[in-house]
MIDOSE-1310 file (N, C-alpha, C; in nm, 2 decimals, decimal comma, always signed):
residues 167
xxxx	+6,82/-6,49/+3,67/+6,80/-6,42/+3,80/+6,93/-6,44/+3,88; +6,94/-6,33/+3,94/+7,09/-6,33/+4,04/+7,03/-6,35/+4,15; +7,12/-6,32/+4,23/+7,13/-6,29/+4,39/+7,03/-6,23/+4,42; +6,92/-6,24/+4,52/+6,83/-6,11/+4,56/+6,86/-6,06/+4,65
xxxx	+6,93/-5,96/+4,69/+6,97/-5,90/+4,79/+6,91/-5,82/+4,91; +6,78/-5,78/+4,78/+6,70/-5,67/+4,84/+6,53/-5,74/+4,81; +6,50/-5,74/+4,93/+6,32/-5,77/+4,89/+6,24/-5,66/+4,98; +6,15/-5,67/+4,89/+6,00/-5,56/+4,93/+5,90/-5,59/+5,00
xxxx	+5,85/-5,59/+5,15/+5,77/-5,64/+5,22/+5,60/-5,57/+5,16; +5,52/-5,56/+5,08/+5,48/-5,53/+5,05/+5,34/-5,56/+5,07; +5,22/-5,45/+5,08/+5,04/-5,53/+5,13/+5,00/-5,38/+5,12; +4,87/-5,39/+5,18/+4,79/-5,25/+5,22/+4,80/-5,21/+5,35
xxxx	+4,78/-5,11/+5,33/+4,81/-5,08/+5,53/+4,76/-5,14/+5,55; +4,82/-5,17/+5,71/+4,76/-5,29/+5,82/+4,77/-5,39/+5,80; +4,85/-5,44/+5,71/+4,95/-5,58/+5,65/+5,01/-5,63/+5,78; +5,09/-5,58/+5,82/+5,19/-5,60/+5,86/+5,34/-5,56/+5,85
xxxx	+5,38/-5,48/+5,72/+5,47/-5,43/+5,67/+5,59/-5,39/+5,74; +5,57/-5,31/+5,81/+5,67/-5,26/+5,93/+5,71/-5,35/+6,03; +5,61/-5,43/+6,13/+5,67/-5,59/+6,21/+5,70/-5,66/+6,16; +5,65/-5,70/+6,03/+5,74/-5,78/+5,96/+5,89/-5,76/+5,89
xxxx	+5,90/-5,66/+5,84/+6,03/-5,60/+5,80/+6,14/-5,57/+5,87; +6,11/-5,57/+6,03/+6,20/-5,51/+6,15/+6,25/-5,69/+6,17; +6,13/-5,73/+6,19/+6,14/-5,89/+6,28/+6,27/-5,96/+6,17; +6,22/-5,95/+6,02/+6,33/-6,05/+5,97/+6,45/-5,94/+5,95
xxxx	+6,46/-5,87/+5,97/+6,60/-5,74/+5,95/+6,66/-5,78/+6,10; +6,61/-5,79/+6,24/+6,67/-5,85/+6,37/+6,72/-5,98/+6,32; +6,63/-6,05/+6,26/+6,73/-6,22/+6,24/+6,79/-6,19/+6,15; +6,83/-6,11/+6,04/+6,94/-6,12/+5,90/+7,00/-6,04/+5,94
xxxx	+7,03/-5,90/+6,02/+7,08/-5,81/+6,00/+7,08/-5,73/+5,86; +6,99/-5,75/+5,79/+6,97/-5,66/+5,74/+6,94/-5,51/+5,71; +6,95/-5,44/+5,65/+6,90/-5,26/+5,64/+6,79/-5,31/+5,61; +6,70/-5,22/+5,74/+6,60/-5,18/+5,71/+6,53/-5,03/+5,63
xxxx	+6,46/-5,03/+5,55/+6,42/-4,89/+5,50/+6,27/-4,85/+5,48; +6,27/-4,79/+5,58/+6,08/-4,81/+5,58/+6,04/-4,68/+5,50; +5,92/-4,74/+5,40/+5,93/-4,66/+5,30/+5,80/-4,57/+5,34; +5,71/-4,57/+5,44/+5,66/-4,45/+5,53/+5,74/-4,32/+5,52
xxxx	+5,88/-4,32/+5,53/+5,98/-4,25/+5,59/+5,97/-4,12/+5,45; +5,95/-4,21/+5,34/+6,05/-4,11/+5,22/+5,86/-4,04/+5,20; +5,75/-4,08/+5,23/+5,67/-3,99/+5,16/+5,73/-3,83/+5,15; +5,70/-3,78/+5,04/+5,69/-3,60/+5,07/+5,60/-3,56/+5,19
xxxx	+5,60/-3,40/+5,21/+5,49/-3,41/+5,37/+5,37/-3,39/+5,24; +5,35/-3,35/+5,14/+5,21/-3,33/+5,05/+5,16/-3,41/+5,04; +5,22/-3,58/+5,04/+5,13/-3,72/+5,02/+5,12/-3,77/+5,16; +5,17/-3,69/+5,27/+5,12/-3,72/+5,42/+5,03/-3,67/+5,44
xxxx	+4,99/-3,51/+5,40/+4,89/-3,40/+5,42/+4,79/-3,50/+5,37; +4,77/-3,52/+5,23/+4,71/-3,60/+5,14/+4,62/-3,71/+5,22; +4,68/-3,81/+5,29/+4,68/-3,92/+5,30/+4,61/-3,93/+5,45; +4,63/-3,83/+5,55/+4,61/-3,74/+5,69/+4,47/-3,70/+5,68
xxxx	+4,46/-3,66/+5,55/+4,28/-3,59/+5,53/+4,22/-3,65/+5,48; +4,25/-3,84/+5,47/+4,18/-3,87/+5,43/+4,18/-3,87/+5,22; +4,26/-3,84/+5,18/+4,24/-3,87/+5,06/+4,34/-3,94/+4,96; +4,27/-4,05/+4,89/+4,40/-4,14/+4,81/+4,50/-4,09/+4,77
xxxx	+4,63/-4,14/+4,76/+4,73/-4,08/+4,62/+4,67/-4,16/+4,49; +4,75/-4,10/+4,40/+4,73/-4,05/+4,30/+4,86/-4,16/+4,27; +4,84/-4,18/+4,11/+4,96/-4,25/+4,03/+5,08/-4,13/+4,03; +5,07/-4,03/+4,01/+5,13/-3,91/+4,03/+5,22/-3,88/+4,16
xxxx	+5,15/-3,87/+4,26/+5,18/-3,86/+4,38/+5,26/-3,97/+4,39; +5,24/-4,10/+4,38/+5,35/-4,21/+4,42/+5,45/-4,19/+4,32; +5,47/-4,18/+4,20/+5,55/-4,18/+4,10/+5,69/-4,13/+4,23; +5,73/-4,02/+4,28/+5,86/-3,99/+4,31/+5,90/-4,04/+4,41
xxxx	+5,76/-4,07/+4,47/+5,80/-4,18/+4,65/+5,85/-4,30/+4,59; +5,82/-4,37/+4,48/+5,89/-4,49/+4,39/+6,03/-4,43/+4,38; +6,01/-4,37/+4,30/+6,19/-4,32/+4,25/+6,29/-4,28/+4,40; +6,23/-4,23/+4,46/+6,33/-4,24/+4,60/+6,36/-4,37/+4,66
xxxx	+6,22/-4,41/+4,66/+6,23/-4,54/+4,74/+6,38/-4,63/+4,66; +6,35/-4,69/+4,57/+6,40/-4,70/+4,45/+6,57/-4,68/+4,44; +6,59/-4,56/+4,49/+6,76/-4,50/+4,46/+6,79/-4,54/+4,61; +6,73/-4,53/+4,69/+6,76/-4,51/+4,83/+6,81/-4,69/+4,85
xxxx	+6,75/-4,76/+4,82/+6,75/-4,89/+4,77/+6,88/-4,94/+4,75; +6,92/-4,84/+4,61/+7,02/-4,91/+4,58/+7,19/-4,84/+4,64; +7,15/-4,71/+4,71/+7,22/-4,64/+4,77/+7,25/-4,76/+4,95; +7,15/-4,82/+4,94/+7,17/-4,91/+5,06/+7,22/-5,06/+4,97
xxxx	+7,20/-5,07/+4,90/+7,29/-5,25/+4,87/+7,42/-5,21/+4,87; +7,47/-5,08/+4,84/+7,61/-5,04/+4,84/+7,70/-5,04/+4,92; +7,62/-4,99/+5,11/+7,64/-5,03/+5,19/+7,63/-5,16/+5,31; +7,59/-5,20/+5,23/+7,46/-5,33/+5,33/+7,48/-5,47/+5,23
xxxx	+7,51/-5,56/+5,31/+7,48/-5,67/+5,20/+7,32/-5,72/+5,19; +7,25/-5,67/+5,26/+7,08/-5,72/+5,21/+7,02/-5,61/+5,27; +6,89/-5,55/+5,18/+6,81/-5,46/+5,22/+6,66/-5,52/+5,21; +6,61/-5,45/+5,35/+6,44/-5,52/+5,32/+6,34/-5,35/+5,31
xxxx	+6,30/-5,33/+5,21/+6,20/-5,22/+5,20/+6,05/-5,32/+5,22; +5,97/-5,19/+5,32/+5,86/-5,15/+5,33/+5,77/-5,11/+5,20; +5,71/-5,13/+5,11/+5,60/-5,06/+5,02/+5,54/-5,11/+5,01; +5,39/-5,03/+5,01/+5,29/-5,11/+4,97/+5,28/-5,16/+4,80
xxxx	+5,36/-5,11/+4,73/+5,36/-5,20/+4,59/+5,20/-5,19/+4,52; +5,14/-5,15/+4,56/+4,99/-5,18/+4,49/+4,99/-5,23/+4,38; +5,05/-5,17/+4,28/+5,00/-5,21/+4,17/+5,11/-5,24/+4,08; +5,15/-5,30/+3,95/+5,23/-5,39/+3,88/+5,31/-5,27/+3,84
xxxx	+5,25/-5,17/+3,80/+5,36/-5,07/+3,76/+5,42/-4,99/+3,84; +5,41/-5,02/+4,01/+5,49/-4,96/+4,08/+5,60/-5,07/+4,11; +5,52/-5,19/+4,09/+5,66/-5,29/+4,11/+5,76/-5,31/+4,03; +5,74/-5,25/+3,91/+5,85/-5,22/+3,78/+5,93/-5,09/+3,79
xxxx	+5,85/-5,02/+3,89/+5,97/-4,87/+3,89/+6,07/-4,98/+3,97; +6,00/-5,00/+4,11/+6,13/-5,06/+4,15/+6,19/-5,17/+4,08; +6,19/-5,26/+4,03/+6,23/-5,37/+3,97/+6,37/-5,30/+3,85; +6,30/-5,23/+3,81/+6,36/-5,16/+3,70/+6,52/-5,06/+3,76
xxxx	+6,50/-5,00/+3,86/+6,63/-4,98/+3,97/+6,70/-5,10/+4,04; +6,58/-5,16/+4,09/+6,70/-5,25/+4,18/+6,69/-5,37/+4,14; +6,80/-5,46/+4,11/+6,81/-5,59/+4,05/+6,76/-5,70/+4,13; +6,73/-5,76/+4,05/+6,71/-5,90/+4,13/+6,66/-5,90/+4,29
xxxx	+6,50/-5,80/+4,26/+6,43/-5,77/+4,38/+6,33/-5,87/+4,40; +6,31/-5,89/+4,49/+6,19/-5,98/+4,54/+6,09/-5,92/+4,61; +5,94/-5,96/+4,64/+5,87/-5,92/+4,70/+5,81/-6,04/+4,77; +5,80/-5,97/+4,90/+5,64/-6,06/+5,02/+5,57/-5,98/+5,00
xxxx	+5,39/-6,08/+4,95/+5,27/-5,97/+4,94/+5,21/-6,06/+5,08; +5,21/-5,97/+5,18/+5,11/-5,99/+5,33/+4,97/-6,00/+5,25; +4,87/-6,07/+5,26/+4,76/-6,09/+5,21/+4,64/-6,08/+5,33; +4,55/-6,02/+5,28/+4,42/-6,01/+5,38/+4,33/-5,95/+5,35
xxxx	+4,21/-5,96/+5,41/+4,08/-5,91/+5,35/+4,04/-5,76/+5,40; +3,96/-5,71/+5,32/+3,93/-5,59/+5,37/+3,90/-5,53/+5,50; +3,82/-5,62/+5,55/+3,80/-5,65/+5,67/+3,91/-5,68/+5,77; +3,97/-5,73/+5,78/+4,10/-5,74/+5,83/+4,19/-5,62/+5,85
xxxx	+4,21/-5,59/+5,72/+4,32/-5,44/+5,72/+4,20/-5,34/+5,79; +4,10/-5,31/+5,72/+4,02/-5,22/+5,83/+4,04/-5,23/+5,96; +4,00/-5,35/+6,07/+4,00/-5,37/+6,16/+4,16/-5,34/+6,23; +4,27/-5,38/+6,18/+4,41/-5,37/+6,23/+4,43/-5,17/+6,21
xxxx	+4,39/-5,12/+6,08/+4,42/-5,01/+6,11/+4,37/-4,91/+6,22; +4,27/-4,94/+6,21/+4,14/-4,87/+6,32/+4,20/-4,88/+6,46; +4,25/-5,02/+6,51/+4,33/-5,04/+6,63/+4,49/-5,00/+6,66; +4,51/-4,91/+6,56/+4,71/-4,88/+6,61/+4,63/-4,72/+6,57
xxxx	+4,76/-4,70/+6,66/+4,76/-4,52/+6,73/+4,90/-4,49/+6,64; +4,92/-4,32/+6,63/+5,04/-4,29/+6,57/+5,12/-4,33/+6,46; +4,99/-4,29/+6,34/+5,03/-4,36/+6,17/+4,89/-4,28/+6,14; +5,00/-4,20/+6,01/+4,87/-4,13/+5,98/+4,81/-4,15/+5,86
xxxx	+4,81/-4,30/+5,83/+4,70/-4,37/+5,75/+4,56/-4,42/+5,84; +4,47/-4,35/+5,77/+4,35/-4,37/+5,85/+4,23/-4,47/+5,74; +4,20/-4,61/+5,82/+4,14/-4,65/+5,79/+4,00/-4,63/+5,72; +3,96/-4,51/+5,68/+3,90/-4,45/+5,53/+3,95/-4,49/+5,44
xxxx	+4,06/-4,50/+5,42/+4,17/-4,52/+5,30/+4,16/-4,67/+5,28; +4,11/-4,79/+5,31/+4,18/-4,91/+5,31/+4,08/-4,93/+5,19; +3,97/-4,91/+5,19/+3,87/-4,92/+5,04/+3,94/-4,91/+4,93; +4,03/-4,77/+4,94/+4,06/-4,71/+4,81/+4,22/-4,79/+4,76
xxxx	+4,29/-4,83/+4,85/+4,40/-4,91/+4,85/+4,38/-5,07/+4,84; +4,24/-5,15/+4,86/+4,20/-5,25/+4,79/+4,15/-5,24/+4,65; +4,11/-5,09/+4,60/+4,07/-5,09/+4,44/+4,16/-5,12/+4,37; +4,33/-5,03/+4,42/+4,39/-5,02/+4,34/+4,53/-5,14/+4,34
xxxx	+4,51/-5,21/+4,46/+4,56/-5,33/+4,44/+4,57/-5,44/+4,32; +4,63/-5,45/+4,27/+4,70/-5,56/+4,19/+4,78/-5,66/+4,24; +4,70/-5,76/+4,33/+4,83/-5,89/+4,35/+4,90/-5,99/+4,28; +5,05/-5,96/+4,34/+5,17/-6,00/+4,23/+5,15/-6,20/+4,21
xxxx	+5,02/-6,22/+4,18/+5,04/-6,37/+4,17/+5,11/-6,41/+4,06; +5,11/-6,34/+3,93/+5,20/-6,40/+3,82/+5,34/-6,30/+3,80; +5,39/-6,34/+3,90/+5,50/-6,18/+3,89/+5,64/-6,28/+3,96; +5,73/-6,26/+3,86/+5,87/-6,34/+3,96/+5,88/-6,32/+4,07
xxxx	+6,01/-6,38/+4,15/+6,02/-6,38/+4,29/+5,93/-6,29/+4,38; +5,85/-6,38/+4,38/+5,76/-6,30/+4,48/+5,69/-6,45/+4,60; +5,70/-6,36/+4,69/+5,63/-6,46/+4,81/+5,52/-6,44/+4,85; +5,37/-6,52/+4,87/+5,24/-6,47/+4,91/+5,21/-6,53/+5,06
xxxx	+5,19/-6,46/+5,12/+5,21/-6,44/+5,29/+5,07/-6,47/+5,35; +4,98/-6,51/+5,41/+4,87/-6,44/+5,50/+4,90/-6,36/+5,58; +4,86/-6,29/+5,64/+4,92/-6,18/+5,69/+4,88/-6,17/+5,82; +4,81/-6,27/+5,84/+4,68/-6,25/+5,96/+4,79/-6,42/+6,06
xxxx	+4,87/-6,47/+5,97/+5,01/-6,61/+6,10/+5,05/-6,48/+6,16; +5,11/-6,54/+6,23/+5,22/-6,53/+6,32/+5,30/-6,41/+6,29; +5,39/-6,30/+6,35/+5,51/-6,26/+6,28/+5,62/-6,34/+6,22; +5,63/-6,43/+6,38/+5,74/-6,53/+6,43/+5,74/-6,61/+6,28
xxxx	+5,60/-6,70/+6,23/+5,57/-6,77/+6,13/+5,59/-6,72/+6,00; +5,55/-6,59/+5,99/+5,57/-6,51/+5,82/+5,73/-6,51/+5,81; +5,83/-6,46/+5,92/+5,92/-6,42/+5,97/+6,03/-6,58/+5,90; +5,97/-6,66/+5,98/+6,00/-6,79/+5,96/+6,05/-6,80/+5,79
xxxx	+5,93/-6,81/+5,75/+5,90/-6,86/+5,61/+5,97/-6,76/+5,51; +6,00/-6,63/+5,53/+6,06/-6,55/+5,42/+6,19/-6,58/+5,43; +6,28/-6,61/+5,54/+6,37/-6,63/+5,60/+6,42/-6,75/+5,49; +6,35/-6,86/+5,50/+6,39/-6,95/+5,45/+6,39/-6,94/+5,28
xxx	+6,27/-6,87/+5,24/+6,29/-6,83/+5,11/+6,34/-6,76/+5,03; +6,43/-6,62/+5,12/+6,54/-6,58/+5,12/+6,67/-6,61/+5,14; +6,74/-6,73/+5,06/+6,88/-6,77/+5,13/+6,94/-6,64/+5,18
């Protein structure tokens, strides 16, 4: 294992993905790249009405996410991506582009992510969806560099603790 330069904040909506990602990118200076950004508008339409993606549908938002990635370590000496990672073979598209990646999985119950999503305005993931993104969840417990978070501490505290597990 090398250097990790780049780690993946990674959970189901309503993790915390995005405050978390901003918060330790203010203390590292790191690039931020919120992976909301690169959906196509078809898996926003998609996702807006209410209906899952598809292994399909994520396959190219991986592969952007993915290049965009490494198009930022080139610039940046550390990058922190946003994805939700669900499942083991999205974490191998990326892994497979960018070297010596790491992931934080925010952890929390269904209940939870429902509840957090239902309460934020202006995101157009709508808590219908959190069922279908708990099915297809695969948590990275036997998976290298990876960090497992509760999601429901502190920013300050998650913030804290990746920090430090990130030299």
């Amino acid at each position: 294992m090398g250097l990790m330069r780049a780690i993946v904040i990674m959970g189901v909506s309503g993790c915390g993905k995005s405050t978390v990602a901003e918060a330790i990118c203010q203390r590292t200076g790191a690039h931020l790249i919120e992976g909301d950004a690169f959906h196509p508008p078809e898996n926003i339409r998609k996702m807006s009405n209410g209906i899952p993606l598809t292994d399909a549908d994520r396959q190219g938002w991986l592969e952007r996410l993915a290049q965009e990635s490494i198009h930022q370590l080139r610039l940046s000496e550390r990058v922190v991506l946003t994805c939700s990672a669900l499942k083991r073979r999205y974490r191998e598209t990326l892994r497979g582009t960018v070297p010596d990646l790491g992931f934080v999985f925010l952890a929390l119950t269904p209940e939870q992510a429902a509840d957090r999503v239902a309460h934020r305005s202006g995101h157009f993931m709508p808590a219908s969806l959190i069922e279908s993104q708990f099915r297809d969840l695969e948590p990275p417990s036997d998976e290298p560099s990876v960090l497992t978070m509760d999601a429901t501490q502190l920013v300050d505290a998650i913030t804290d603790e990746v920090i430090a597990w990130w030299p």
